[in-house]
C-alpha positions, 0 to 999 in steps of 0.5 A: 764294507769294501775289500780292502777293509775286510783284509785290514780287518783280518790282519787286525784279528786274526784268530786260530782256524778251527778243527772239528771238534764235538762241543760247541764253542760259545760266544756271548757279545755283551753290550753295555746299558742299552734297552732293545735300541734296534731295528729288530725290536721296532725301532725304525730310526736306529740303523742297526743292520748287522745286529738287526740281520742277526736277531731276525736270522736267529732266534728272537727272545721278546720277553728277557729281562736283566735281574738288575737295572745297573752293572755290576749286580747284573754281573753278579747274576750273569757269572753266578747263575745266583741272584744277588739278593741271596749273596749279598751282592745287590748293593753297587760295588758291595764286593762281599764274600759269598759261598765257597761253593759258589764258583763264576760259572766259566770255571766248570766250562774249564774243568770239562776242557773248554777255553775261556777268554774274557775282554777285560771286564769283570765287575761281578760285585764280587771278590775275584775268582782266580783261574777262571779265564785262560786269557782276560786282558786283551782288547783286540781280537787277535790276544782272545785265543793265545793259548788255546789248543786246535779244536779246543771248544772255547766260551768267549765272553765279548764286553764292549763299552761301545754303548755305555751311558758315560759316552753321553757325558762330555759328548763333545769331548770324547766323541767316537773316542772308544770306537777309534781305540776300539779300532785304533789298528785301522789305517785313518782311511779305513776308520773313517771310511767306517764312521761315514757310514753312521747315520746321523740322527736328529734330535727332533726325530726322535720318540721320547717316553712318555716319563721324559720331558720334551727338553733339548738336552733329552732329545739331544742325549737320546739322537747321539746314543741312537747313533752309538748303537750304530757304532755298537752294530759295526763293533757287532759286524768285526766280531762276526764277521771274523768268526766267519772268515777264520772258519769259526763260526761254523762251530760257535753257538753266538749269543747277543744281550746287553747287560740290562736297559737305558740310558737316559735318566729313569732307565739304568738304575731304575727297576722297570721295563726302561732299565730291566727288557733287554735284546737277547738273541742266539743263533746255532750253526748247523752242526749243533742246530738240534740244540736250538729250541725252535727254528731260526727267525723265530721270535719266543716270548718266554720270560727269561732272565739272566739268572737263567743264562749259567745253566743254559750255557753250562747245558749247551756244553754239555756241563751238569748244572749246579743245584744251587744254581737258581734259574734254568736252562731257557732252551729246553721246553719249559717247567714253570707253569707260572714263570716270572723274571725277579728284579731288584733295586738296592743301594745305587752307588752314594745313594739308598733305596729298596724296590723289589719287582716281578714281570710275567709276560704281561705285568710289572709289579713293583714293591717300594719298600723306601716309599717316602724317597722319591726314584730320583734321588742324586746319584753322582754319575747319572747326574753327570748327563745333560738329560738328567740335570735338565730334567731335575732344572725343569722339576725345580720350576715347575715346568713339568706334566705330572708323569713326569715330575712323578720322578722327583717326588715319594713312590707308592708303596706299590705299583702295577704296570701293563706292559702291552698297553703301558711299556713306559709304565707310567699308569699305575693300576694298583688300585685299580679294582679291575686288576685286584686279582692281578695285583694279589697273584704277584704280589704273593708270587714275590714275597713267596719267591724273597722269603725262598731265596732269603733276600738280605735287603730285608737287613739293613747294609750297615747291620749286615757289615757288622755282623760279618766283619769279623766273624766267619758269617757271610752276607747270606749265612747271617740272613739265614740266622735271622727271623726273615719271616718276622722282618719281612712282614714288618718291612710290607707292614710299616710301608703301608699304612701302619699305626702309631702302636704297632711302629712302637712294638717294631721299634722295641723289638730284639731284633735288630732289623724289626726295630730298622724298620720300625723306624722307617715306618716313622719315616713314612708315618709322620704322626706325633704320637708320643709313645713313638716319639719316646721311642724313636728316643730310645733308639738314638741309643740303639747298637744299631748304627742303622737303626740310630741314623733313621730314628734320627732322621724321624726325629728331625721330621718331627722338629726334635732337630738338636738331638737328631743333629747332634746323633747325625754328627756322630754317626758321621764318624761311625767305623762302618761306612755304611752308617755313616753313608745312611745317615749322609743320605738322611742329612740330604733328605732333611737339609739338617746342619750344624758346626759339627755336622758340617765340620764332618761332612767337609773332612769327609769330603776331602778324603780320597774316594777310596776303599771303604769309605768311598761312599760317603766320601762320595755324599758328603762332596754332594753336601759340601758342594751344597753348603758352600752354595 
């Protein structure tokens, strides 16, 4: 960049000089939805220099992974140093209360005399801690540090929106739109001095997944975010480099990551390596270069995941690190002689699934515990990009390879992935003999691991709000007063292959989440056994909204279709939200209508999104859209 645009950009952030200080400052850039898109971890079409220069310079982790494939989950992890699944935190936009011990690690920097400034976003999935940033509503780097004292060590939490998927809906639109506020100071000149250096990239060039069909709208959607990465790099560079010139960065241990994997359809959202592998670099100055676990351009291949990220930074300035916290500070030589990265998938906004996964620095497994819904259920916002809707147009008239229909259609209980020889993981060894020992050692490695950290997915979301909506019980308090043990064996027994007899025994038992189960295992289990069927019956009544929304819609499948429409209607109408979003979720999956189902779903749909019941607001504009079709 020319002279005059490196004094333009000086005068556009000036930030306070530095004296000598003793603890490190600490700066984390943090990109939005973007899987390792960069020179550095091989991709010779994206031009990246800035960011490519930095990881090459530093030090390279290959094998770091996002908790969570969707934003404010990962967040969750990222600002507690606790995985969601403990909290209660894993479902999209859940915002339920946790531990009053449990404080968003920033808050213990600051109680040791450090500055925190945070650009704007939060989405922790978590109701806001108040105190935790001295400054959290700037935009422009010249508002990050109003306030901070000379030579107080400061954690700066950089979010940029540069790389968001939302750039690729209405592309045409909006192009360049948040780059240009992003540096709406510039002179015109100067900006589009700037945007004439992106290279453009043509949607031929570019290398698809193998899961991806070969369609315009996919190429086309992949070429422009290749190109937003460009704009990420410059937005990278403006940082660093006024760091560099207003002394800074010779104090400040600098750390790149994106918030988990993406974009294009089967990437965010989506438990695998598309949506989990994520960059992660950190360079250290000089001064604290004995903090660093091994010289700079060093590639490590570790696994290291968010839940790791709280202790490590809270180690490097010097803060003890809360026993509750559940990862590990990754700078120091490592404990675990077995180390995994846990991963999840539960409710993605309007839409219900549940996957579990665990990557060593080889294998992916994953664990569907909704096997009977393909991956690709409609999920509002991802349907928004023209890569998705021509995916699923192309689904629709059956112009796809297997691999790539296998999206649209039921998961396997279980999957097995190489990540060395199949990164797109589209080769499911489960069954394959060769890999049984691989297969029993990570499977027993996460359940060990959900039945220590006591997964609340295992407890339906409905049940969960309940049960804590008026009483002292959080998420996580009520899992801990449940037989997990017990619910999780029948959560792995029924999505396997399970009788008609033990479904029944689920289905009758005294705990409320059993008998859940139980009823998904009719989901998966379509036998017309009518000891089951007489049980699925029962629980039409049951005190469990999600029990009654699944028996319902095992009772449709099974063609008693009057009396599960007449309970999809009233659960339509349930007080808890996330019953009646269970069972508009099931009115998709069955296509069932009647006067009063439909009378709902419209009077739903003509509610604002707003506050609880957003959701199912949410799904039932999906069916209403739908019906009138």
């Amino acid at each position: 960049m020319n002279r005059l645009l490196v004094l333009l950009l000086l005068q556009l952030f000036p930030l306070l000089n530095v004296e000598s200080q003793d603890r490190p400052n600490i700066v984390w850039f943090v990109s939005e939805d973007n899987s390792p898109f960069l020179g550095a971890y091989g991709n010779d079409l994206v031009y990246t220099p800035h960011l490519d220069s930095f990881i090459n310079n530093g030090i390279k982790y290959t094998n770091a992974f996002a908790n969570a494939p969707v934003c404010a989950p990962s967040r969750s992890t990222i600002i507690t140093g606790v995985l969601p699944l403990s909290m209660g935190s894993q479902h999209m936009r859940s915002l339920v209360d946790i531990d009053p011990q449990i404080k968003f690690f920033p808050q213990y920097l600051k109680e040791a005399g450090y500055f925190n400034t945070l650009r704007l976003k939060r989405d922790y999935n978590l109701a806001n801690q108040e105190g935790t940033w001295d400054v959290d509503d700037w935009w422009h780097l010249e508002d990050a540090l109003m306030g901070r004292e000379a030579g107080q060590p400061f954690f700066m939490f950089y979010n940029t929106w540069m790389s968001h998927e939302g750039e690729l809906h209405n592309y045409e639109e909006k192009q360049y739109r948040y780059f240009k506020n992003t540096f709406e100071r510039l002179p015109e000149d100067s900006l589009k001095a700037m945007l004439n250096r992106v290279v453009r990239i043509s949607p031929a060039e570019v290398k698809l997944p193998n899961y991806l069909p070969d369609l315009p709208e996919v190429r086309r959607d992949l070429a422009r975010y290749h190109e937003i990465m460009q704009l990420l790099d410059l937005e990278f560079a403006a940082l660093m480099r006024e760091l560099t010139e207003r002394d800074l960065l010779k104090n400040t241990i600098v750390i790149y990551s994106s918030d988990h994997g993406g974009v294009l359809g089967r990437s965010k959202r989506f438990p695998l390596e598309s949506g989990l592998r994520v960059p992660l670099a950190i360079q250290f100055p000089e001064a604290y270069r004995s903090m660093a676990p091994t010289a700079a351009g060093t590639e490590i291949d570790r696994v290291v995941s968010f839940l790791d990220m709280a202790p490590t930074i809270l180690s490097l300035a010097g803060v003890p690190v809360p026993e509750y916290m559940q990862g590990e500070n990754f700078l120091v030589p490592e404990i675990n002689e077995d180390p995994f990265a846990l991963g999840f998938r539960g409710r993605m906004d309007e839409t219900y699934d549940m996957v579990r996964t665990i990557r060593d620095k080889r294998y992916r497994y994953v664990r569907n515990y909704n096997p009977h819904r393909p991956a690709g259920q409609r999920i509002n916002f991802l349907w928004r990009a023209p890569n998705v809707r021509a995916w699923e147009a192309a689904y629709q008239k059956g112009n796809l390879y297997p691999v790539q229909s296998a999206f649209f259609r039921p998961k396997t209980a279980e999957e097995l992935y190489d990540c060395w020889e199949d990164p797109d993981n589209v080769r499911n060894l489960a069954k394959d003999p060769g890999k049984r020992k691989i297969l029993r050692r990570m499977r027993k490695a996460q359940q060990v691991r959900l039945l220590k950290l006591r997964d609340t997915g295992f407890i339906p979301e409905g049940e969960l709000f309940a049960a804590t909506e008026k009483t002292e019980h959080t998420y996580a308090t009520y899992t801990a007063s449940q037989p997990l043990k017990k619910i999780m064996k029948a959560a792995e027994t029924v999505t396997q292959e399970c009788n008609t007899g033990t479904l029944v025994k689920y289905l009758r038992s005294k705990v409320p989440a059993i008998r859940y189960w139980g009823a998904v295992g009719a989901l998966i289990n379509k036998g017309q056994d009518s000891n089951l069927v007489a049980a699925l019956r029962i629980a039409l009544d049951d005190p469990s909204g999600d029990v009654r929304a699944t028996a319902a819609e095992a009772l449709y499948l099974r063609g008693h279709k009057d009396m599960a429409k007449a309970a999809f209607a009233s659960l339509l109408r349930d007080d808890n939200p996330f019953v009646a979003l269970r069972a508009a979720n099931a009115l998709e999956a069955t296509g069932a209508r009647s006067s009063a189902i439909d009378e709902r779903v419209f009077a739903l749909a003509a509610m604002e999104e707003k506050g609880r019941f957003n959701y199912p607001v949410r799904k039932c504009r999906y069916l209403s859209e739908l019906y009138r079709r």
